[in-house]
The first five atom37 places (N, CA, C, CB, O) and aatype in JSON, in Angstrom:
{
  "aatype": [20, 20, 20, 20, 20, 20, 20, 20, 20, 20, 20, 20, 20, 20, 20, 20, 20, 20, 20, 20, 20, 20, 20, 20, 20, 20, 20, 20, 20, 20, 20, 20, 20, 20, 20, 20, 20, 20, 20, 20, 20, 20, 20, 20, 20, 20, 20, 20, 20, 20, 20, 20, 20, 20, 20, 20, 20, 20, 20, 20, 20, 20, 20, 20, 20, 20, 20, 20, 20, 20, 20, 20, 20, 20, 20, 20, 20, 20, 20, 20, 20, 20, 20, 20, 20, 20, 20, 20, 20, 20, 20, 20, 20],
  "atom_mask": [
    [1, 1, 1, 1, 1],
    [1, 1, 1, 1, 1],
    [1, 1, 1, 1, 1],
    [1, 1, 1, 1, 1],
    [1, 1, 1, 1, 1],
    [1, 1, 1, 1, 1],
    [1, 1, 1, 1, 1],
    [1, 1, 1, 1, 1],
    [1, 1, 1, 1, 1],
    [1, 1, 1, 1, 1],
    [1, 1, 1, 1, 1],
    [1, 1, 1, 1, 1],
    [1, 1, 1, 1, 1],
    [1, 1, 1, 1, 1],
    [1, 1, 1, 1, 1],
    [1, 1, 1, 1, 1],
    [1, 1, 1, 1, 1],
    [1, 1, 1, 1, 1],
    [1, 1, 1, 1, 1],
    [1, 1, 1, 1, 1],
    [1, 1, 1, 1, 1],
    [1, 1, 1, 1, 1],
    [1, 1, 1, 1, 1],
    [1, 1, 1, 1, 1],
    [1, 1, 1, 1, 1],
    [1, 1, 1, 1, 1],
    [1, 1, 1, 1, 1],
    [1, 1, 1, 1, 1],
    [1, 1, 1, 1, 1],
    [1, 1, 1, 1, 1],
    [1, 1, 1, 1, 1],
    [1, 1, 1, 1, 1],
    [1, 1, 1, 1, 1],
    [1, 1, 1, 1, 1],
    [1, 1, 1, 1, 1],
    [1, 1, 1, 1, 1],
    [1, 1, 1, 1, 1],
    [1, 1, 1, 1, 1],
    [1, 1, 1, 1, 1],
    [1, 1, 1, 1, 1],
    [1, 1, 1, 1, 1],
    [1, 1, 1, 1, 1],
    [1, 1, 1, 1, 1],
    [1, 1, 1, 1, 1],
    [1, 1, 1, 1, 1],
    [1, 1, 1, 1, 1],
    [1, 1, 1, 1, 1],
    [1, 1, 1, 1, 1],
    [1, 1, 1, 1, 1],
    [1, 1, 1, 1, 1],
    [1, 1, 1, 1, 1],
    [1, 1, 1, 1, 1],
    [1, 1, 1, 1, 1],
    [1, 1, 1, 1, 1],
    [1, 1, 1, 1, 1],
    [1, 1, 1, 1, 1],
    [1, 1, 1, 1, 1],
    [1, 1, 1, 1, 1],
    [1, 1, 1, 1, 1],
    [1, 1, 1, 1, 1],
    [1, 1, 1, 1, 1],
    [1, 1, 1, 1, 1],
    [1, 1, 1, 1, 1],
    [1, 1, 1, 1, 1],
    [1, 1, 1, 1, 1],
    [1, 1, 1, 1, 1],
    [1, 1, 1, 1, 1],
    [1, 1, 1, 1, 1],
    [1, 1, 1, 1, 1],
    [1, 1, 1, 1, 1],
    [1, 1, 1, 1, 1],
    [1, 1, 1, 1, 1],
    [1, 1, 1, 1, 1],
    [1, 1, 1, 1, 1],
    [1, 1, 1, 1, 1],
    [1, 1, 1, 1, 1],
    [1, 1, 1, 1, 1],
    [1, 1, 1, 1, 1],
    [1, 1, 1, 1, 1],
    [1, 1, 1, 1, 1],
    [1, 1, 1, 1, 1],
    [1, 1, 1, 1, 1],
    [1, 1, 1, 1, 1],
    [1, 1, 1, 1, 1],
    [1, 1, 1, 1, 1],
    [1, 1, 1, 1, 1],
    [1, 1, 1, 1, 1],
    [1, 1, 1, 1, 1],
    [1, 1, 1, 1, 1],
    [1, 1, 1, 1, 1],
    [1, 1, 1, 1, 1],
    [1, 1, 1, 1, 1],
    [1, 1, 1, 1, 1]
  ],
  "atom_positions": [
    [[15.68, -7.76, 2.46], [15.53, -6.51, 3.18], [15.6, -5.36, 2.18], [16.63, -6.36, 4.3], [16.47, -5.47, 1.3]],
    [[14.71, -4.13, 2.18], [14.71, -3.23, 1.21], [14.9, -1.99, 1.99], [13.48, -3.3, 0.34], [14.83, -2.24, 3.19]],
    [[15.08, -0.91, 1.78], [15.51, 0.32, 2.23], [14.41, 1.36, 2.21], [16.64, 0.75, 1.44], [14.62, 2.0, 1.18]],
    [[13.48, 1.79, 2.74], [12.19, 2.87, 2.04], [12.4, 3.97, 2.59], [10.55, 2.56, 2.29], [12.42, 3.9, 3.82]],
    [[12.57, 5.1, 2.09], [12.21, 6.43, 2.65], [11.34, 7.29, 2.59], [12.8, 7.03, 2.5], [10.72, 7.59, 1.57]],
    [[11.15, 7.96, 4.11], [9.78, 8.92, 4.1], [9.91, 10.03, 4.09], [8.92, 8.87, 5.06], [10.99, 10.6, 4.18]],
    [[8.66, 10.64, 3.97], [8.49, 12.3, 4.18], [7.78, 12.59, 4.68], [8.34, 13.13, 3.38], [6.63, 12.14, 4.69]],
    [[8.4, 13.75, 5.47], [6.86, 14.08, 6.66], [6.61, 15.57, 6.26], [7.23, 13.99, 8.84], [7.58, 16.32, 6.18]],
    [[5.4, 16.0, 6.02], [4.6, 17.09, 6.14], [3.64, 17.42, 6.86], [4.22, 17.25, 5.36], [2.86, 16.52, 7.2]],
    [[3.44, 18.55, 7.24], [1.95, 19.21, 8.24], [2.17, 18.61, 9.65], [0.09, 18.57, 7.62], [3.14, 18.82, 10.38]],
    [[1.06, 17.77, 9.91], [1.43, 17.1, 11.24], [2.21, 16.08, 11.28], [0.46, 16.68, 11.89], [2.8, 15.57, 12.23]],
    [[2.19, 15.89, 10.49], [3.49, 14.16, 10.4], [4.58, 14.84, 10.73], [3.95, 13.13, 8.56], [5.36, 13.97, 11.1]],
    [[5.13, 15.92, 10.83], [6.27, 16.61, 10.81], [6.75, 17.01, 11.93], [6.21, 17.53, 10.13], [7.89, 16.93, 12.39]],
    [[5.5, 17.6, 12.47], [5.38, 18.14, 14.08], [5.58, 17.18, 14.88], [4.06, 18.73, 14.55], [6.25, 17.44, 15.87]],
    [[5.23, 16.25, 14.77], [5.17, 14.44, 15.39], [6.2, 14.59, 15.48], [4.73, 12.96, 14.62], [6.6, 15.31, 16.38]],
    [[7.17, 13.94, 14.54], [8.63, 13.51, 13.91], [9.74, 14.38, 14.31], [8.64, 13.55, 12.31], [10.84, 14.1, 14.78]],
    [[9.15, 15.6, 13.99], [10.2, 16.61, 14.06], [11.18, 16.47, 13.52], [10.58, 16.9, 15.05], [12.28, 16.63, 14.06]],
    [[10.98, 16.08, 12.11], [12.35, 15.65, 11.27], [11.33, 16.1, 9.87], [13.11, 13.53, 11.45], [10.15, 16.43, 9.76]],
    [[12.28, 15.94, 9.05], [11.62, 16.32, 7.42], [11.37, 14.65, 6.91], [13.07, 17.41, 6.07], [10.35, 14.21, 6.39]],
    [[12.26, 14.1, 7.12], [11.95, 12.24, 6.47], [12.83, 11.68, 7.08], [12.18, 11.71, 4.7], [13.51, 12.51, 7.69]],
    [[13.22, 10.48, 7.26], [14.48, 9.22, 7.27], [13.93, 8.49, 6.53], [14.93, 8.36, 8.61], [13.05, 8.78, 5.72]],
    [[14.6, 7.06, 6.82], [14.78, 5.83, 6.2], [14.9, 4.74, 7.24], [15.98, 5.87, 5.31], [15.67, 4.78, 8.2]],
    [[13.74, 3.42, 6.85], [14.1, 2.49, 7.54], [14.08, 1.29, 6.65], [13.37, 2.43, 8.67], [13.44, 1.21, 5.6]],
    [[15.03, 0.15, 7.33], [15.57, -1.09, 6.63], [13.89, -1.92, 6.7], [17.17, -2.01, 7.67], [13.35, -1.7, 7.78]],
    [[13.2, -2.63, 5.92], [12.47, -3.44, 6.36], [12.33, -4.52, 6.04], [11.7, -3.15, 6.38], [12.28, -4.58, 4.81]],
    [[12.22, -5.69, 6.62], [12.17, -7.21, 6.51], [11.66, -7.59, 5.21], [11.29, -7.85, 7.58], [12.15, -8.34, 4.37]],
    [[9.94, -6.52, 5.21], [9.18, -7.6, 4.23], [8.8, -6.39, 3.52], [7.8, -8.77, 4.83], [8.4, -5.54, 4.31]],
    [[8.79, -5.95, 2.14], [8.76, -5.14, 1.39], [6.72, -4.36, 1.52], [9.44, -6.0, -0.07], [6.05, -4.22, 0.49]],
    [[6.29, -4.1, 2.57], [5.16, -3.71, 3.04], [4.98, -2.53, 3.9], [4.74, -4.66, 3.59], [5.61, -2.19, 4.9]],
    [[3.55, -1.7, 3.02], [3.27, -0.67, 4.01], [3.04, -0.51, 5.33], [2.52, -0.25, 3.74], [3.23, 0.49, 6.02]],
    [[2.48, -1.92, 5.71], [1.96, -2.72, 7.16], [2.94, -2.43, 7.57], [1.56, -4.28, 7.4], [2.85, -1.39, 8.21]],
    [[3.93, -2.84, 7.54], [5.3, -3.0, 8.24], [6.34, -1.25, 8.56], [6.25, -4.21, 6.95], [6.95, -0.93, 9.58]],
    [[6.18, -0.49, 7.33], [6.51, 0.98, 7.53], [5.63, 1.66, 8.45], [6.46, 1.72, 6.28], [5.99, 2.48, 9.3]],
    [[4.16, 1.18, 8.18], [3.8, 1.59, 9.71], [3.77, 1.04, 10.85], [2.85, 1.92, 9.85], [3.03, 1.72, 11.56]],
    [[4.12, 0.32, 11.31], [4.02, -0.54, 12.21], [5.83, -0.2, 12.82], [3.46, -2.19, 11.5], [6.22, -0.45, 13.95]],
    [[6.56, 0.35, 11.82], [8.08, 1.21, 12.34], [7.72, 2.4, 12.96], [9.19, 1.72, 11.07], [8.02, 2.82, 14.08]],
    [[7.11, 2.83, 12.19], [6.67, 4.39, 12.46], [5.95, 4.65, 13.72], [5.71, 4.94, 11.34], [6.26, 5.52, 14.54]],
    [[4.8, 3.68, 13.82], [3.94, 4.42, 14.79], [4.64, 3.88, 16.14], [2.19, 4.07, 14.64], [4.22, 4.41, 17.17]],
    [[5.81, 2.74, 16.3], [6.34, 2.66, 17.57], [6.99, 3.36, 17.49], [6.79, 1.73, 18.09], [6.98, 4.04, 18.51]],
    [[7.96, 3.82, 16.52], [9.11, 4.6, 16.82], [8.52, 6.07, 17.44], [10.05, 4.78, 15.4], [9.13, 6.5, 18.42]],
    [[7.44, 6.82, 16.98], [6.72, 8.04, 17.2], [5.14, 7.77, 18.32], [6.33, 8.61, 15.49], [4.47, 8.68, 18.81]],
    [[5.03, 7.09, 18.4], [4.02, 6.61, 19.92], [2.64, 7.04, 19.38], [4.42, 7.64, 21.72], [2.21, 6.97, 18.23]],
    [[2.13, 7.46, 20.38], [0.52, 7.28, 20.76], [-0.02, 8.51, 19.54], [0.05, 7.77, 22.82], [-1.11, 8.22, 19.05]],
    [[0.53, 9.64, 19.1], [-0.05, 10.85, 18.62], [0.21, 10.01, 17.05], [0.83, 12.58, 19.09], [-0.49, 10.0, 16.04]],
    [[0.95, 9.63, 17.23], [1.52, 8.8, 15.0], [0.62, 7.79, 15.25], [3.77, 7.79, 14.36], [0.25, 7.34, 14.17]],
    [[0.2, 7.34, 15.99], [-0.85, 6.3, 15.8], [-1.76, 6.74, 15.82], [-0.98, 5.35, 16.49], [-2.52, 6.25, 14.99]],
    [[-2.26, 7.7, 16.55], [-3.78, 8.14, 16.6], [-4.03, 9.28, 14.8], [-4.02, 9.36, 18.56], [-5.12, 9.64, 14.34]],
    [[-2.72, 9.54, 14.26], [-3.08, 10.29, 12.88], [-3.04, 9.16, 11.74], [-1.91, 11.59, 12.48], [-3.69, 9.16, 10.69]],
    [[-2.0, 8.08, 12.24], [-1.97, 7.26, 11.08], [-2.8, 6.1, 10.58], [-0.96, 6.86, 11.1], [-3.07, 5.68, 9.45]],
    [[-3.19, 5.62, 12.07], [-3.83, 4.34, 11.66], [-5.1, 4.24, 12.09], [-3.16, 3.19, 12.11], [-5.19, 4.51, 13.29]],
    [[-6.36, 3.91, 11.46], [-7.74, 4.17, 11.7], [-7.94, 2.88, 12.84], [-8.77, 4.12, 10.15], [-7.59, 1.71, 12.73]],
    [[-8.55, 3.48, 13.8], [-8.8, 2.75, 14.91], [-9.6, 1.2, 14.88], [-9.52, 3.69, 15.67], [-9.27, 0.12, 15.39]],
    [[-10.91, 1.62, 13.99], [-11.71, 0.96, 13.45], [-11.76, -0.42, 12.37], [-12.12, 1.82, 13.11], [-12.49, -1.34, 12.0]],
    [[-10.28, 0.23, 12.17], [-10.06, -0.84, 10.43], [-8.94, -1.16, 10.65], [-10.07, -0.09, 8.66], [-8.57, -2.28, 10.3]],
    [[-8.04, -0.25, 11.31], [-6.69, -0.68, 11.55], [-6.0, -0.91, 10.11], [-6.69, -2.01, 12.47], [-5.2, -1.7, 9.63]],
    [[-6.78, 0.28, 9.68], [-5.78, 0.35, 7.97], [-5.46, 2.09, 8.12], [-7.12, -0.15, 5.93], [-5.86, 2.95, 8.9]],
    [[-4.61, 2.1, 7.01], [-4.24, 3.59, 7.01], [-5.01, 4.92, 7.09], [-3.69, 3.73, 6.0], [-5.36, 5.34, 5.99]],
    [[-5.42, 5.77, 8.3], [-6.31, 6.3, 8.53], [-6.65, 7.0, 6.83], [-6.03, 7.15, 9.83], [-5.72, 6.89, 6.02]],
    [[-7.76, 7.6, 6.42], [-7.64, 8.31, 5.4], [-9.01, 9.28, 5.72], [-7.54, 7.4, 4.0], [-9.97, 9.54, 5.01]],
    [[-8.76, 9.59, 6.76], [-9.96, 10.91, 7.05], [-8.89, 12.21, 7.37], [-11.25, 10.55, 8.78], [-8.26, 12.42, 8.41]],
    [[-8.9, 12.99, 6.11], [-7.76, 13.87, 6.0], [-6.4, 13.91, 6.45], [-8.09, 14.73, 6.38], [-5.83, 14.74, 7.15]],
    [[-5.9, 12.62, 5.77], [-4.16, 12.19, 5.67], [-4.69, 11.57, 3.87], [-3.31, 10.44, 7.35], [-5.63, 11.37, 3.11]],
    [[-2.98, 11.52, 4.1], [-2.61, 10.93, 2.57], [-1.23, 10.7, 2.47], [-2.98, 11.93, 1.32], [-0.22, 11.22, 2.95]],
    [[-1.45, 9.87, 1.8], [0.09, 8.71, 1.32], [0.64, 8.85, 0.5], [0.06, 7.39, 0.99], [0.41, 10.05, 0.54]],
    [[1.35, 8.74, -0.49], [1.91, 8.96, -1.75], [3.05, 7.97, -1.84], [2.36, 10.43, -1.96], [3.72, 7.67, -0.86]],
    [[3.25, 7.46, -3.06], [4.43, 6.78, -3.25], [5.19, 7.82, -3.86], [4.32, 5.49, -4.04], [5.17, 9.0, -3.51]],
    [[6.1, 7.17, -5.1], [7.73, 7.84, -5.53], [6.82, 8.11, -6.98], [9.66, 6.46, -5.61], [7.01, 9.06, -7.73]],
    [[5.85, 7.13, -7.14], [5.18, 7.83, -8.47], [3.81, 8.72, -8.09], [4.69, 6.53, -9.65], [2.95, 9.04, -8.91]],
    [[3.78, 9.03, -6.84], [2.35, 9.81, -6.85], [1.03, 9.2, -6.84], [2.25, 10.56, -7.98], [-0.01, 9.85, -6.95]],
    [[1.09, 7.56, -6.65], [0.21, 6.96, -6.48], [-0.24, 6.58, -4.93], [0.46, 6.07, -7.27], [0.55, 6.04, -4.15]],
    [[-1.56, 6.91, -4.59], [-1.54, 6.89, -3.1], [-1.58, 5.35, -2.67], [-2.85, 7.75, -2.48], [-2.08, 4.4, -3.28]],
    [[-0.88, 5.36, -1.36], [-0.56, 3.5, -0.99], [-1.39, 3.58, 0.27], [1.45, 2.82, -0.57], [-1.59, 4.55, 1.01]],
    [[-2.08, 1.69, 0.41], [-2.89, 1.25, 1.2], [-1.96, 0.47, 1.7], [-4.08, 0.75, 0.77], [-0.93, 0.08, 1.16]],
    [[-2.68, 0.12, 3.56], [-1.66, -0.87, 4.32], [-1.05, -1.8, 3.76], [-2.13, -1.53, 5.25], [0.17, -1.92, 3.87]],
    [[-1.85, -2.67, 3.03], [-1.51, -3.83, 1.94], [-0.75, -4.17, 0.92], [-2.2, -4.04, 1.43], [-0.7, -5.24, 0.31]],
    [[0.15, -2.66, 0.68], [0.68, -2.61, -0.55], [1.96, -3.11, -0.58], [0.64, -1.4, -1.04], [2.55, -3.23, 0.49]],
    [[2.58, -3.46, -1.73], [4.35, -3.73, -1.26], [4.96, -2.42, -1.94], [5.28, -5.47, -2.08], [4.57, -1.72, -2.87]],
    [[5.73, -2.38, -1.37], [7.04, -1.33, -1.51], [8.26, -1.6, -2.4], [7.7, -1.17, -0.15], [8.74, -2.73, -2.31]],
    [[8.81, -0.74, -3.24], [10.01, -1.26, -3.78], [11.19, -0.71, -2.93], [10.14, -0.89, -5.29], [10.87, 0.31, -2.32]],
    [[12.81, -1.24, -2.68], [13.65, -0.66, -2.48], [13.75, 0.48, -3.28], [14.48, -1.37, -2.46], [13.51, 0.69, -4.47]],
    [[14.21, 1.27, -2.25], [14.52, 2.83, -2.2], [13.53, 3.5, -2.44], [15.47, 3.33, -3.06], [13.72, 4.72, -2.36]],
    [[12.47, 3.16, -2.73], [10.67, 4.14, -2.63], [11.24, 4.89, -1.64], [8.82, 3.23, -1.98], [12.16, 4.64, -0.86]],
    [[10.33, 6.2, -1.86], [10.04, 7.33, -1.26], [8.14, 7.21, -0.53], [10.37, 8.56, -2.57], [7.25, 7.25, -1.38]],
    [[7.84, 7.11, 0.56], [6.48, 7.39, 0.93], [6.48, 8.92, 1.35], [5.96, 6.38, 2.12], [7.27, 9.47, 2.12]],
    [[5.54, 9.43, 0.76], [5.07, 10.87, 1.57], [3.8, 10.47, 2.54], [4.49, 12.23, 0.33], [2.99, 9.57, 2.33]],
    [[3.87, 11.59, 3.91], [3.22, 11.52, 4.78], [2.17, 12.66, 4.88], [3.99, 11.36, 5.7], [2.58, 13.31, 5.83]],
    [[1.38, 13.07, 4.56], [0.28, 14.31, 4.62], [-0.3, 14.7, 4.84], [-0.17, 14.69, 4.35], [-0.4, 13.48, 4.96]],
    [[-1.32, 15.45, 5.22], [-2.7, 16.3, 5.9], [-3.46, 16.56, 4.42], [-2.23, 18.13, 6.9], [-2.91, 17.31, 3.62]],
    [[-4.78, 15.9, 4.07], [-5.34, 16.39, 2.78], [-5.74, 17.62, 2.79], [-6.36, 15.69, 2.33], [-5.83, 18.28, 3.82]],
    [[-5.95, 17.92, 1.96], [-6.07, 19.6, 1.63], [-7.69, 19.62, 1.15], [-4.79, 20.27, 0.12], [-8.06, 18.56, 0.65]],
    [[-8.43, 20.43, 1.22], [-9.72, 20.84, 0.42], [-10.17, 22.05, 0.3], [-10.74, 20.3, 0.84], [-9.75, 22.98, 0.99]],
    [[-11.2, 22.18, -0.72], [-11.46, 23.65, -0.92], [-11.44, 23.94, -2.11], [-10.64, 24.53, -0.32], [-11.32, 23.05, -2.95]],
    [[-11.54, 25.23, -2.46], [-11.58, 25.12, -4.69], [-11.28, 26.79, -4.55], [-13.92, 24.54, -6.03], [-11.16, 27.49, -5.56]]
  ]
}
């Protein structure tokens, strides 16, 4: 069991209504942090997080981040005590 913590920004935030927590998870996987998340936060965290179509991490203006700034796919494993950020992409110049 590993420990991961999140962060919520933009709409992930409004959802949540929290800045981040932490949940315990079985199997060291993003699948699984979302699959906490979008029951714990219902129908609106699912409809931003997870692409309907693919049933992978939506990425039509969201974004992920790990603890090094590398963006994470459903598939990925997690280390204890990672940090995931939750986001709205940004564009424009």
């Amino acid at each position: 069991m590993i420990t991961v913590h999140t962060e919520y920004q933009a709409r992930f935030r409004e959802i949540t209504r929290i800045a981040g927590e932490s949940f315990e998870l079985e199997q060291p996987l993003v699948s699984e942090l979302a699959e906490r998340i979008t029951r714990k936060y219902g129908a609106d965290m699912q409809a931003l997080l997870i692409d309907p179509d693919t049933q992978d991490l939506n990425t039509k203006g969201t974004l992920y981040l790990d603890s090094k700034g590398n963006r994470v796919f459903i598939d990925d494993s997690l280390e204890d005590g990672e940090t995931v950020v939750f986001m709205v992409g940004i564009a424009g110049g």
